[in-house]
N, C-alpha and C positions, 0 to 999 in steps of 0.2 A: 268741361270748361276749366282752362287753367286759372290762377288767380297769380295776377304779376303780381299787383302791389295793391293797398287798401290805403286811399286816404282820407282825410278830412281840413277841407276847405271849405269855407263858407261861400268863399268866390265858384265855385265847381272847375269848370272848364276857364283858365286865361292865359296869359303868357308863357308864366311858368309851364305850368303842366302841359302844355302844348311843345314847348320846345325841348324844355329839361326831362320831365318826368317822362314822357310819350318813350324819350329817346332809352332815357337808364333804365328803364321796368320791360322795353322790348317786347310792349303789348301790342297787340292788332286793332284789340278794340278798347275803347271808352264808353262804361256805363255808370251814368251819375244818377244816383237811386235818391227820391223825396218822395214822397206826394205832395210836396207844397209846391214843387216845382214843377212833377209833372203834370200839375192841373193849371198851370199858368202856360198858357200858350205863349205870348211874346218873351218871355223869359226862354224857354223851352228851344224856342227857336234862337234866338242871340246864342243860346248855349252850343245849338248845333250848329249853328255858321262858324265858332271860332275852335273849332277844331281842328287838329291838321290835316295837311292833306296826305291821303293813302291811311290814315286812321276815321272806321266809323266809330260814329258817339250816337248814343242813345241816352234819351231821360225816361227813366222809369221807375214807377211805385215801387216800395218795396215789394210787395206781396209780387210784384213781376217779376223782379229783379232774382229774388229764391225762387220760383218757376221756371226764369231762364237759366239758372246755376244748374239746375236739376232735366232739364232738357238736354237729351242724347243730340240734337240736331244741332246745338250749338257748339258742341265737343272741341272744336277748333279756333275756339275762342281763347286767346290768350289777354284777359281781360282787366286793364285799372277801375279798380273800382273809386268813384267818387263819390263822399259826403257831406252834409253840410253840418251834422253834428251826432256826438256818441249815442244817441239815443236810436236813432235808425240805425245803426252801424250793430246795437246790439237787438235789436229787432231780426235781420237776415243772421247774425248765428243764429241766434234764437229758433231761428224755421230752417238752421241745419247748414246754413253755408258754414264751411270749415277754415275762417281768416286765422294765421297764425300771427299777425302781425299789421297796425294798423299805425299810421305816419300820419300825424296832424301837422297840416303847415300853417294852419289860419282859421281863428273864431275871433271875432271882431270884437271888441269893447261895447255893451251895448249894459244899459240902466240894469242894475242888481246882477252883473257879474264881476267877478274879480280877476282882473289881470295876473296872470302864473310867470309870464315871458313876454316879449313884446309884440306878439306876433297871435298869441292864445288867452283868450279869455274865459273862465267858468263860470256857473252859477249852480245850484244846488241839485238841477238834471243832470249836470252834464257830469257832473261830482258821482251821483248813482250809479251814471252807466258806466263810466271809465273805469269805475271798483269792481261792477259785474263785471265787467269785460277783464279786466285785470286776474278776476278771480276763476275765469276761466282759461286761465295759462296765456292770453292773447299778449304780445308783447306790445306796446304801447310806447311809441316812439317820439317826439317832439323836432321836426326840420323841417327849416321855408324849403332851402335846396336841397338838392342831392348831396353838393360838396359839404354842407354843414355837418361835424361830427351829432350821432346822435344823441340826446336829452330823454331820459328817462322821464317818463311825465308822470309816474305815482311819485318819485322826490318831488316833483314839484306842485305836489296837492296833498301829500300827507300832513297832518295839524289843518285842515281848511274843514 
């Protein structure tokens, strides 16, 4: 399995990523890795209907999502991956997927996070994983779009 591009959106699958992202990262497929998601059926489903069309999406656990990384049958998978926050993102390296490079376009403003950017919100999880991840060489990038120059996102968490 190739790996186009690694994001984190809270939204998974929506406009954007469907027309902009699908198109720049030149993947085949879309898999958006939760368990909070993949066990919600009407979510699950809304996610696969807005997909585009001539791109499959899948919503899958993590623990599937490094199962199918590591499956020979899927080798022709040129795949975006989507998530909803660092904390699963560093779950699948963790069990070996090899992401060099991980695009946050959106975590929402929610009670006990602190806003970094307009678009990215923290709290003291997501603080953890983005240091492990960071500390394991993963580059760590900050854009809504494609066109947006990139944003280093440890400047924008260091003193936090």
């Amino acid at each position: 399995m190739e790996i186009s591009f690694v994001r984190i959106d809270d939204r998974l699958i929506h406009g954007q990523v469907a027309t902009v992202w699908v198109k720049e990262t030149k993947c085949n497929k879309i898999i958006a890795v939760s368990d909070e998601v993949a066990a919600d059926t009407l979510r699950k489903t809304l996610l696969l209907q807005v997909s585009p069309p001539g791109i499959n999406a899948y919503v899958v656990t993590i623990d599937k999502a490094i199962e199918a990384y590591n499956n020979p049958k899927y080798a022709d998978f040129k795949t975006l991956f989507l998530f909803t926050n660092p904390s699963d993102v560093l779950r699948v390296v963790e069990g070996g997927v090899p992401f060099k490079s991980v695009n946050v376009g959106g975590m929402c403003y929610k009670e006990g996070k602190k806003q970094i950017t307009g678009a990215v919100s923290v709290d003291k999880q997501d603080l953890e994983a983005f240091r492990k991840l960071h500390e394991k060489g993963i580059e760590l990038e900050i854009r809504k779009v494609a066109s947006d120059p990139k944003v280093n996102l440890i400047s924008k968490i260091q003193g936090l």
